[in-house]
C-alpha positions as CSV (number, residue, x, y, z in Angstrom):
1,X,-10.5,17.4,-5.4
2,X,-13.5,17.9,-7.7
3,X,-11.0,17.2,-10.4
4,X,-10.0,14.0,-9.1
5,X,-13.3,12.7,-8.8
6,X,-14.6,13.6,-12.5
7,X,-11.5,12.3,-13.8
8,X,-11.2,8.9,-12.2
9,X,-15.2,9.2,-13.0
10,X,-14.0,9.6,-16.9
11,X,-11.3,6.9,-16.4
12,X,-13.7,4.3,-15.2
13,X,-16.3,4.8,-18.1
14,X,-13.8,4.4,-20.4
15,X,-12.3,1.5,-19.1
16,X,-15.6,-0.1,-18.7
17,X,-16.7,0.4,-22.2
18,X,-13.2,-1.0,-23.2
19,X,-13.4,-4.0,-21.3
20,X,-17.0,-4.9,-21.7
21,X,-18.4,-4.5,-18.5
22,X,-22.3,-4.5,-18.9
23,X,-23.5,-4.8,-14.7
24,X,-22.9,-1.1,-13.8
25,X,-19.9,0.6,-11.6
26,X,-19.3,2.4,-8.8
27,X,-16.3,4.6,-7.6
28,X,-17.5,5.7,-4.0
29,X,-20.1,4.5,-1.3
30,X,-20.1,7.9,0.4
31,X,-20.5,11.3,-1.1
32,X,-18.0,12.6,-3.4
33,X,-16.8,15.4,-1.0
34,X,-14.9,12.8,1.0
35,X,-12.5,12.0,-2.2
36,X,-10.5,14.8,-0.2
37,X,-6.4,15.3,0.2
38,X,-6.9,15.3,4.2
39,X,-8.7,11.8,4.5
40,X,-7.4,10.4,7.6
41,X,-9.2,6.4,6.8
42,X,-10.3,5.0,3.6
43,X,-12.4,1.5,3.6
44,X,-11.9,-0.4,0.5
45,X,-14.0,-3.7,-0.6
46,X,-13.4,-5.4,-3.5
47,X,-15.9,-4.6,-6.0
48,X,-19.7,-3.5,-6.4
49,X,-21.9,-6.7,-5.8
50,X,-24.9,-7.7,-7.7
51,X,-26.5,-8.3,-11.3
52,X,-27.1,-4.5,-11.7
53,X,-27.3,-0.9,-10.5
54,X,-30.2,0.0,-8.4
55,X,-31.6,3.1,-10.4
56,X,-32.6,4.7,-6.5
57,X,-28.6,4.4,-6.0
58,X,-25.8,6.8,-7.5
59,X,-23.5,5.3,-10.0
60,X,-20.6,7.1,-9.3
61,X,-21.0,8.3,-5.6
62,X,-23.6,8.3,-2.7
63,X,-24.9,11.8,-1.9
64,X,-26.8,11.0,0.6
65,X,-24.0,9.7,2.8
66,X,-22.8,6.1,3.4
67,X,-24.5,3.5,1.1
68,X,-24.2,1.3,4.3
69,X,-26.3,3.4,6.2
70,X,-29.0,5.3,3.6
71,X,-29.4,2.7,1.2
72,X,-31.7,-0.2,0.7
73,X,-30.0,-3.7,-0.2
74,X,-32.0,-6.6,-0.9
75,X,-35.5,-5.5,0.5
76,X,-33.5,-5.0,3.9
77,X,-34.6,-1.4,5.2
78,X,-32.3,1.3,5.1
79,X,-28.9,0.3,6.5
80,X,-30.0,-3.1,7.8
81,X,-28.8,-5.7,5.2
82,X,-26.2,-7.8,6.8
83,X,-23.2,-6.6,5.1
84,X,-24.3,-2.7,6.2
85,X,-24.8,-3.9,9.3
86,X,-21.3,-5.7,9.7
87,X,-19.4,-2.7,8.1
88,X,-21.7,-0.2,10.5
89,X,-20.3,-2.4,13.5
90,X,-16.9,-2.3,11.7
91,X,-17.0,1.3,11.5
92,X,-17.9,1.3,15.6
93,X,-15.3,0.0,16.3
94,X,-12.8,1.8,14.7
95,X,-14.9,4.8,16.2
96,X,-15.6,6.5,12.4
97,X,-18.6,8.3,10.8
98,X,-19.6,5.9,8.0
99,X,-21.1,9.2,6.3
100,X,-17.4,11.2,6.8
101,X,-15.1,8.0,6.4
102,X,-13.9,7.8,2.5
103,X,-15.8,4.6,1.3
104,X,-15.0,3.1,-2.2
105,X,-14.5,-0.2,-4.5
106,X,-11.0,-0.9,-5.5
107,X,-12.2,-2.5,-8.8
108,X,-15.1,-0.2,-9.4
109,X,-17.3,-2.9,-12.0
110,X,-20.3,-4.7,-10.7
111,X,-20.2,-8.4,-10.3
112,X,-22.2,-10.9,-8.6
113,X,-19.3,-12.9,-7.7
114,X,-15.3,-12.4,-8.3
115,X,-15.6,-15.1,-10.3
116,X,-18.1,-13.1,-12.3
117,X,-16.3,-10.4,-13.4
118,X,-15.8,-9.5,-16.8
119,X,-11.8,-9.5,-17.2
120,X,-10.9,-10.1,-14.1
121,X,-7.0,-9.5,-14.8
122,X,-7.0,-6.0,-16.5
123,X,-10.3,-5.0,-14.6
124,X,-7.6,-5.4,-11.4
125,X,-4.8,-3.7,-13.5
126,X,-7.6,-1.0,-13.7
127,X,-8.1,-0.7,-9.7
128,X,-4.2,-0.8,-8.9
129,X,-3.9,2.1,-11.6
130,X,-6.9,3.7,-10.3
131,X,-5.6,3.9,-6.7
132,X,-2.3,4.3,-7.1
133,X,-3.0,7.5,-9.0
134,X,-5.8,8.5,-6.4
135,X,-3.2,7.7,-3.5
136,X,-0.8,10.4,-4.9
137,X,-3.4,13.3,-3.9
138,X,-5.3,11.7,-1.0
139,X,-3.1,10.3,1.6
140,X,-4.8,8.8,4.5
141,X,-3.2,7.0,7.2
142,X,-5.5,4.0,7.5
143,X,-6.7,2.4,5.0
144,X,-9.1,-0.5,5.9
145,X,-9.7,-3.4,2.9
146,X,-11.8,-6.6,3.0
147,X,-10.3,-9.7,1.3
148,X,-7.3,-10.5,-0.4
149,X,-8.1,-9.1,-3.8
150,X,-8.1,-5.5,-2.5
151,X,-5.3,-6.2,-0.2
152,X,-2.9,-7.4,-2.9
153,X,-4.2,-4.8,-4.9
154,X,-3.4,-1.7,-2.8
155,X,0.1,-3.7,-1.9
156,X,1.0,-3.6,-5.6
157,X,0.1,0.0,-5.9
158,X,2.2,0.7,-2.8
159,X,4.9,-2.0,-3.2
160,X,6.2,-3.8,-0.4
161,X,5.5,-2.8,3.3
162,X,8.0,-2.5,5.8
163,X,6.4,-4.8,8.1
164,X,3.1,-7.3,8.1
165,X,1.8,-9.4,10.6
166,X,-1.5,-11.5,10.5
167,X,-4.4,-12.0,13.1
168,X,-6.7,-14.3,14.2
169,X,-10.3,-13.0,14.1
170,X,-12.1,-15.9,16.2
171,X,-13.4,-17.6,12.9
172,X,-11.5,-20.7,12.3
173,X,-8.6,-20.1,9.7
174,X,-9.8,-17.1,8.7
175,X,-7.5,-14.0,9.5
176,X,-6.9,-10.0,9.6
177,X,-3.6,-8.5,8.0
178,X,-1.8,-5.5,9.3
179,X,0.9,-4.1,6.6
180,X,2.8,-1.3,8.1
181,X,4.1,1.6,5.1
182,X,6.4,4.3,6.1
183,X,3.6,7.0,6.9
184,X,0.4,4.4,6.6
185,X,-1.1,1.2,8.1
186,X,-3.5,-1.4,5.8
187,X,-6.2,-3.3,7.6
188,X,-7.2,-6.1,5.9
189,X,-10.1,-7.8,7.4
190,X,-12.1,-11.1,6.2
191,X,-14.7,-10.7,3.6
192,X,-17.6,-9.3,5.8
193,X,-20.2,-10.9,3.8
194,X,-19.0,-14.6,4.4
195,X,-17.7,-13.6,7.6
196,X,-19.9,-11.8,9.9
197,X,-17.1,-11.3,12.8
198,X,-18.3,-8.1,14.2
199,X,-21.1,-8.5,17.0
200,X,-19.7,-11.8,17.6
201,X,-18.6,-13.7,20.7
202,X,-16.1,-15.6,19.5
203,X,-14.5,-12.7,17.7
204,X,-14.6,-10.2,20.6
205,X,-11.2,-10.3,22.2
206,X,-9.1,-11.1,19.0
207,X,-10.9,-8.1,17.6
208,X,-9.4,-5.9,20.5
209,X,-6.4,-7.3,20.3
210,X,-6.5,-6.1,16.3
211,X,-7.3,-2.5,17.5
212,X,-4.7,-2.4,20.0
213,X,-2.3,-2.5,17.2
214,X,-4.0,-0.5,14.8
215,X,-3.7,2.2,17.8
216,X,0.0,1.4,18.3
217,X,1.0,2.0,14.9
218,X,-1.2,4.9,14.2
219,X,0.5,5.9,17.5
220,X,3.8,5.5,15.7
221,X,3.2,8.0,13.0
222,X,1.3,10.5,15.0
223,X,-2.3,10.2,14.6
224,X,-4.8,8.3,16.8
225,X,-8.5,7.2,15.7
């Protein structure tokens, strides 16, 4: 898997270069050793955030384990920004080790905003490309996404599901999608940075509800979390 890593590593720099990207990128948010053929979960989000790399941070991976958990955002302390500490409590309650659970951006370039990014159509053309070639030698079961960029991304790399069903999370309008594959389930939750669900009353039982059928279809195919 070494080989995967460097070459969607060589991939990204070119397309970066090609495309004029200028903020930084990152592939993963965990340590490159996890870009491995028996990944059970993946957790997508939809790009790096910011104007620019930290230089304390890796570019293409983080070796020290999950960003979420070793890293300092913002002048937070390790871990504690409120997005690490939503996808910490996200990664609760699924039951994973942030530091073992694959952790990556489906469009790899920097932005502070979506609306930010430098060529937003063919820097997504890049992520469904990316993934779909990464998805042929790593094949995990669950993959968990935040927002709908990285949801219709990874569909269009997959094609259609064979079922999908959507959730309340307790937060007005917003909802969680569950796309069922032949051999795989995608979780799509809410942007965890505008929507701090986890930890929260009002998103408590709807949230159970969500794992209940996360269980049931993982269930289906033989593997539990």
């Amino acid at each position: 898997m070494a080989d995967l890593f460097l070459d969607s590593v060589a991939e990204i720099r070119a397309a970066y270069a090609r495309l004029g990207h200028r903020r930084g990128w990152r592939l993963l948010a965990t340590p490159r050793r996890t870009l491995a053929s028996d990944a059970k979960v993946a957790f997508l989000t939809q790009n790096p955030g910011g104007k620019g790399i930290d230089p304390t941070h890796g570019e293409a991976s983080c070796e020290a384990g999950s960003a979420y958990v070793h890293e300092r955002w913002g002048g937070f302390p390790p871990g504690a920004a409120p997005l690490q500490r939503q996808v910490r409590a996200m990664f609760a309650w699924l039951g994973l080790d942030p530091n073992a659970t694959l952790s990556a951006y489906f469009i790899p370039f920097r932005s502070p905003s979506y609306s930010e990014l430098v060529a937003p159509e063919e820097s997504f053309e890049f992520g469904v490309t990316l993934w779909r070639r990464i998805f042929t030698e790593v094949h995990p079961v669950l993959v968990v996404c935040t927002g709908k960029v990285a949801e219709s991304g990874l569909r269009s790399a997959w094609s259609h599901p064979i079922e999908a069903t959507q959730y309340s999370v307790g937060w007005g309008a917003q909802t969680a999608g569950l796309s069922r594959y032949a051999g795989n389930l995608l979780l799509r939750l809410p942007d965890l940075s505008r929507f701090a669900i986890f930890e929260r009353h009002a998103s408590a039982e709807p949230l159970r509800v969500i794992r209940g059928e996360v269980e049931r279809h993982r269930a289906a195919v033989g593997y539990r979390l």
